[in-house]
TIFIDREN-664844 format. One line per field, with one value per residue (C-alpha): residue number from 1; residue in one letter; x, y, z. Coordinates in steps of 0.02 Angstrom, whole numbers, always signed. Layout:
seq [NUM | ...]
type [a | ...]
u [X | ...]
v [Y | ...]
w [Z | ...]
***
This chain:
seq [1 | 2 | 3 | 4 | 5 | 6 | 7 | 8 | 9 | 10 | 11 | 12 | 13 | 14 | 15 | 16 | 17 | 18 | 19 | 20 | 21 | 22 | 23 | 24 | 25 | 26 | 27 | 28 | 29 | 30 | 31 | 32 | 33 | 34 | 35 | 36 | 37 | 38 | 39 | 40 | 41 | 42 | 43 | 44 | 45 | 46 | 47 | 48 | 49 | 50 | 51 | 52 | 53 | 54 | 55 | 56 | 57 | 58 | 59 | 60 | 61 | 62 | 63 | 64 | 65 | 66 | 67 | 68 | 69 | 70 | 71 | 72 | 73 | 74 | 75 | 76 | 77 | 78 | 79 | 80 | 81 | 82 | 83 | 84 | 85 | 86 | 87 | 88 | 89 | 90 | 91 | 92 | 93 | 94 | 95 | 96 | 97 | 98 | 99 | 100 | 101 | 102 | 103 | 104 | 105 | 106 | 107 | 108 | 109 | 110 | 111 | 112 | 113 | 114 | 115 | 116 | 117 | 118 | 119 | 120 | 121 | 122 | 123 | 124 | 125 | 126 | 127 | 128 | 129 | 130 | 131 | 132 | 133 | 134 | 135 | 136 | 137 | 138 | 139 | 140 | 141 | 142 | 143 | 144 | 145 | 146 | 147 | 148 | 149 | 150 | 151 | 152 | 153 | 154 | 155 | 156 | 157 | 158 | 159 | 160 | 161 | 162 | 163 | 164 | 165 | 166 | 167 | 168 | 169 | 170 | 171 | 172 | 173 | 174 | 175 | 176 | 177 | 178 | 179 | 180 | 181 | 182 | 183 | 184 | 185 | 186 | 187 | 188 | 189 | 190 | 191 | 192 | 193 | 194 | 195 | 196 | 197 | 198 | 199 | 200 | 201 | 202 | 203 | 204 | 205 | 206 | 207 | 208 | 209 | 210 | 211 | 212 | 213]
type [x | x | x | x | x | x | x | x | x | x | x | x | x | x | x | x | x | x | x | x | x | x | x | x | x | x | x | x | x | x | x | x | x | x | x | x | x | x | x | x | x | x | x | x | x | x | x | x | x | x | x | x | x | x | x | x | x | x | x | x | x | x | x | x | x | x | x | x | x | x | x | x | x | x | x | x | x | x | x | x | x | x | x | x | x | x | x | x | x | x | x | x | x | x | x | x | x | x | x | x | x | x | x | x | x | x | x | x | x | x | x | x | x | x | x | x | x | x | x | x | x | x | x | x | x | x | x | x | x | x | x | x | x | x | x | x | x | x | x | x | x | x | x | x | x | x | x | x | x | x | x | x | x | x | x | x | x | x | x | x | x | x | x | x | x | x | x | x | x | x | x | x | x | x | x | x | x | x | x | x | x | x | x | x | x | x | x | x | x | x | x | x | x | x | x | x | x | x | x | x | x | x | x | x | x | x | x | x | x | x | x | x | x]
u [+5066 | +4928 | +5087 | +5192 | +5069 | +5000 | +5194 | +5270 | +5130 | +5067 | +5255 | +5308 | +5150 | +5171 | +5340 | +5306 | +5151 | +5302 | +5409 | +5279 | +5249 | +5447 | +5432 | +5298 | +5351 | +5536 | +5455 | +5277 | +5354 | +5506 | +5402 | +5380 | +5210 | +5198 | +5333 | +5230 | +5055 | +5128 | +5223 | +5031 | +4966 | +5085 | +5033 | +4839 | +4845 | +4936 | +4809 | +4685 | +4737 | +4718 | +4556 | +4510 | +4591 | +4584 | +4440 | +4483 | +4527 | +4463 | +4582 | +4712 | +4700 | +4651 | +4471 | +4390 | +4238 | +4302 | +4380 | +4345 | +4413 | +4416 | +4349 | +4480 | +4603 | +4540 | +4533 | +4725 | +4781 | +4711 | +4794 | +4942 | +4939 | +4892 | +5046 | +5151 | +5098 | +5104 | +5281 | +5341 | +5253 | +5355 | +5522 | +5503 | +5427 | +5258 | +5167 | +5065 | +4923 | +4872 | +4799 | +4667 | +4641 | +4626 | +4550 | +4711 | +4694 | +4546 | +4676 | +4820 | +4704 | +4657 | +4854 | +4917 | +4738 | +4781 | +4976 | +4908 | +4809 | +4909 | +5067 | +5016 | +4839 | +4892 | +5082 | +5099 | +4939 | +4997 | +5176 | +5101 | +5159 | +5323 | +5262 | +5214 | +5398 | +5441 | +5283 | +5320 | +5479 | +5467 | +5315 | +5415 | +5565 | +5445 | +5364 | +5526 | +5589 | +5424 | +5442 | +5654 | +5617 | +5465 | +5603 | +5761 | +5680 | +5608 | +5537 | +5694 | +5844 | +5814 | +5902 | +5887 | +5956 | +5895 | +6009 | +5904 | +5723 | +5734 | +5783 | +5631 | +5519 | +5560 | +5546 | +5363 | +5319 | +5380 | +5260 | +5127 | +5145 | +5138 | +5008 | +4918 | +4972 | +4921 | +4731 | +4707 | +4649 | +4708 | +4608 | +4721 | +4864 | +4757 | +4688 | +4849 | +4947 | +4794 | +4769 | +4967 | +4925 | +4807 | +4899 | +5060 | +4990 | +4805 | +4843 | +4929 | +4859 | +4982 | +4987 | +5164 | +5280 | +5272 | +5100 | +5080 | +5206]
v [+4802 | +4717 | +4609 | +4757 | +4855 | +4693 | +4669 | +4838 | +4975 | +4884 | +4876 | +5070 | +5113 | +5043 | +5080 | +5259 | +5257 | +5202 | +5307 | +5458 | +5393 | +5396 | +5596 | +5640 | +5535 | +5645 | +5819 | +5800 | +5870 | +5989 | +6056 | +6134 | +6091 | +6048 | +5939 | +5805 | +5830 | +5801 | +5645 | +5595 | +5643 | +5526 | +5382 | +5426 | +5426 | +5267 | +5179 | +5280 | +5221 | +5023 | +5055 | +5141 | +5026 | +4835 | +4732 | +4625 | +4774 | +4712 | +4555 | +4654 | +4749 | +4576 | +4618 | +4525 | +4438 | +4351 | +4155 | +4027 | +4007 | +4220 | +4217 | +4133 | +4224 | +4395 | +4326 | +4264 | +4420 | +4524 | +4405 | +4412 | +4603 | +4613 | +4484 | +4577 | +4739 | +4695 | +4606 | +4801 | +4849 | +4747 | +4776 | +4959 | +4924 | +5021 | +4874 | +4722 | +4833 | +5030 | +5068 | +5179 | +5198 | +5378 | +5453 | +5401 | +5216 | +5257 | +5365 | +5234 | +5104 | +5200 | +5258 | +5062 | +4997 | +5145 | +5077 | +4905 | +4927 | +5032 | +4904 | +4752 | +4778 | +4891 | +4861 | +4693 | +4645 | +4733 | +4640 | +4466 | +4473 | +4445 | +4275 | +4298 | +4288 | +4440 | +4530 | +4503 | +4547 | +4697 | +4781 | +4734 | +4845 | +4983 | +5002 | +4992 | +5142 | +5231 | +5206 | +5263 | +5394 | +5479 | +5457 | +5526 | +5718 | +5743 | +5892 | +5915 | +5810 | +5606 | +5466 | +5323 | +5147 | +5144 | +4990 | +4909 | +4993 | +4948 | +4767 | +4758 | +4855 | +4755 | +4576 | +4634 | +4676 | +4500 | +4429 | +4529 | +4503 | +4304 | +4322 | +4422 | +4279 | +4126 | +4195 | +4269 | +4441 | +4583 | +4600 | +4493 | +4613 | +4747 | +4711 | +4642 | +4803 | +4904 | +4816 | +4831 | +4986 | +4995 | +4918 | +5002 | +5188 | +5195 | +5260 | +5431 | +5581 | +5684 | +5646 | +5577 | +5691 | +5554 | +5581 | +5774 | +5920]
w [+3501 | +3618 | +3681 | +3715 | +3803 | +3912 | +3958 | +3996 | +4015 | +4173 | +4260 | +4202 | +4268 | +4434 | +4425 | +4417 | +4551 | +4668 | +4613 | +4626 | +4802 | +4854 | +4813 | +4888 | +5048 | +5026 | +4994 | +5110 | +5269 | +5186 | +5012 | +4929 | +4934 | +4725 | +4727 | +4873 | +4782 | +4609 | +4688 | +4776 | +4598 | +4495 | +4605 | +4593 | +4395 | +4392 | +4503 | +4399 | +4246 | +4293 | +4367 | +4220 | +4086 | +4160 | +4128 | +4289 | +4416 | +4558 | +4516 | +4510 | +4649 | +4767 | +4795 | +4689 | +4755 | +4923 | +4886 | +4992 | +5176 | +5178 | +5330 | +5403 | +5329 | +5357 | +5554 | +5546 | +5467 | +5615 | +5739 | +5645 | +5661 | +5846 | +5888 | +5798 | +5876 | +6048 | +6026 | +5954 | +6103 | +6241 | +6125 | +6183 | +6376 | +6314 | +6392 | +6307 | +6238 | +6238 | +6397 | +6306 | +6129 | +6037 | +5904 | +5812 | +5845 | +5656 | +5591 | +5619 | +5549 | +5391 | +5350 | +5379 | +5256 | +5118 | +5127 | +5093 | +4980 | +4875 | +4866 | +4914 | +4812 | +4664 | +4656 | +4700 | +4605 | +4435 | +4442 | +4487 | +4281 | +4324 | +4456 | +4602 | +4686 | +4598 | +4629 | +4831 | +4836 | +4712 | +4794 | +4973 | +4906 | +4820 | +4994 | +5108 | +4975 | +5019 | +5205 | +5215 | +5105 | +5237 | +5360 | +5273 | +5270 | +5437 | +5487 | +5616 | +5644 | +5697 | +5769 | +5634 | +5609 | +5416 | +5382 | +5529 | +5473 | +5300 | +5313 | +5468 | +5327 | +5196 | +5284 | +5353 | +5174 | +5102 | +5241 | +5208 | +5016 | +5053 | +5151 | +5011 | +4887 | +4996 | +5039 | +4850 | +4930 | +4997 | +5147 | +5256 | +5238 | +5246 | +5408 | +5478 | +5452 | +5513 | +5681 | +5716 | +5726 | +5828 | +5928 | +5935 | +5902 | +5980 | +6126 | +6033 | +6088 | +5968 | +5805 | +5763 | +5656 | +5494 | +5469 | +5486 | +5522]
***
C-alpha cells in the first residue's frame, strides 16, 4: 500500500490539479461561473493536499532552503526573462523596453510567479518521480494545455495561430523546467517568467482580455 500510494497518488493528483486548471482556464471568461471556480478549486486541493501530506514540501515544490550558487541563478533567470522579453518586444516593433511601466507591470509579475510556481514548482516538482526528463516535458505540456485552453474560449472572436502558440508555449516551458532542474529551485523560473513580463506587458494601461473580462 505505502508503494502504491508513493507511486500513483502523487501523479493523479497532479494530474488532476492540471486538469482542474485546463477548466477553469476554458470556462473563466464564458461560465458559468461554478464550472471556473470548481476548476481553480480542483487545482487548490491538489496543491493542498501535498502541502498538507509531504514531509519534504518545500522539496517538492523547489523552495527548499536556497542551494548553493542561487544567487547566481536567481540573477540569470531574470536576465534570461528580460532578453527574452525585449526580443518579443522588437518581434512586434513595440520597441526594446516599455516606455513607462503601469500598475500592471505587479500584476503581470504576480500572474507569470503564480504560473511558475504552480507547474514548474508543484507539477513539475511532484512528477520529478517519473526523472526529471519526464517531469520537464510533462509539466511543459500540462502548462501549454493550460495556456491554449485560456485562449480557445475568448470572451469574443480571436485571430490565433495555436499550432504556432503551443509549440512557442511548450518550448519556453521545457526551458524554464531545465532551468528549474539545473539550479535545484524554483525561483529562477519564477523570476524569469515574471520579469518577461514586465517587460512585454508593463506598460498596459488596460488590462488584457486573458486576465479579466
Amino acid at each position: 500500500m505505502g508503494t502504491r500510494e508513493h507511486t500513483w497518488i502523487p501523479l493523479c493528483e497532479a494530474a488532476a490539479g492540471a486538469a482542474g486548471m485546463v477548466v477553469f482556464a476554458l470556462r473563466v471568461h464564458r461560465g458559468p461561473a461554478w464550472a471556473s471556480a470548481g476548476g481553480l478549486a480542483v487545482a487548490a486541493v491538489a496543491l493542498g493536499h501535498c502541502v498538507g501530506r509531504e514531509r519534504d514540501r518545500w522539496g517538492i515544490l523547489g523552495l527548499r532552503r536556497l542551494p548553493r550558487g542561487m544567487v547566481q541563478a536567481a540573477v540569470l533567470g531574470a536576465l534570461i526573462g528580460v532578453v527574452l522579453g525585449v526580443i518579443y518586444r522588437l518581434r512586434y516593433d513595440w520597441g526594446m523596453l516599455p516606455p513607462r511601466l503601469t500598475w500592471f507591470a505587479l500584476a503581470g509579475a504576480a500572474i507569470g510567479a503564480t504560473e511558475e510556481g504552480f507547474y514548474r514548482g508543484y507539477v513539475q516538482g511532484r512528477l520529478r518521480r517519473l526523472g526529471p526528463v519526464a517531469a520537464v516535458a510533462l509539466a511543459a505540456l500540462a502548462h501549454t494545455a493550460y495556456k491554449c485552453a485560456l485562449f480557445a474560449v475568448p470572451p469574443s472572436p480571436i485571430e490565433m495561430r495555436f499550432v504556432t502558440f503551443g509549440l512557442v508555449t511548450f518550448l519556453g516551458g521545457v526551458f524554464f523546467g531545465v532551468l528549474r532542474e539545473r539550479s535545484g529551485s524554483v525561483v529562477p523560473p519564477l523570476l524569469a517568467h515574471a520579469c518577461f513580463d514586465i517587460i512585454v506587458y508593463g506598460d498596459r494601461a488596460v488590462v488584457p482580455w486573458w486576465v479579466w473580462s
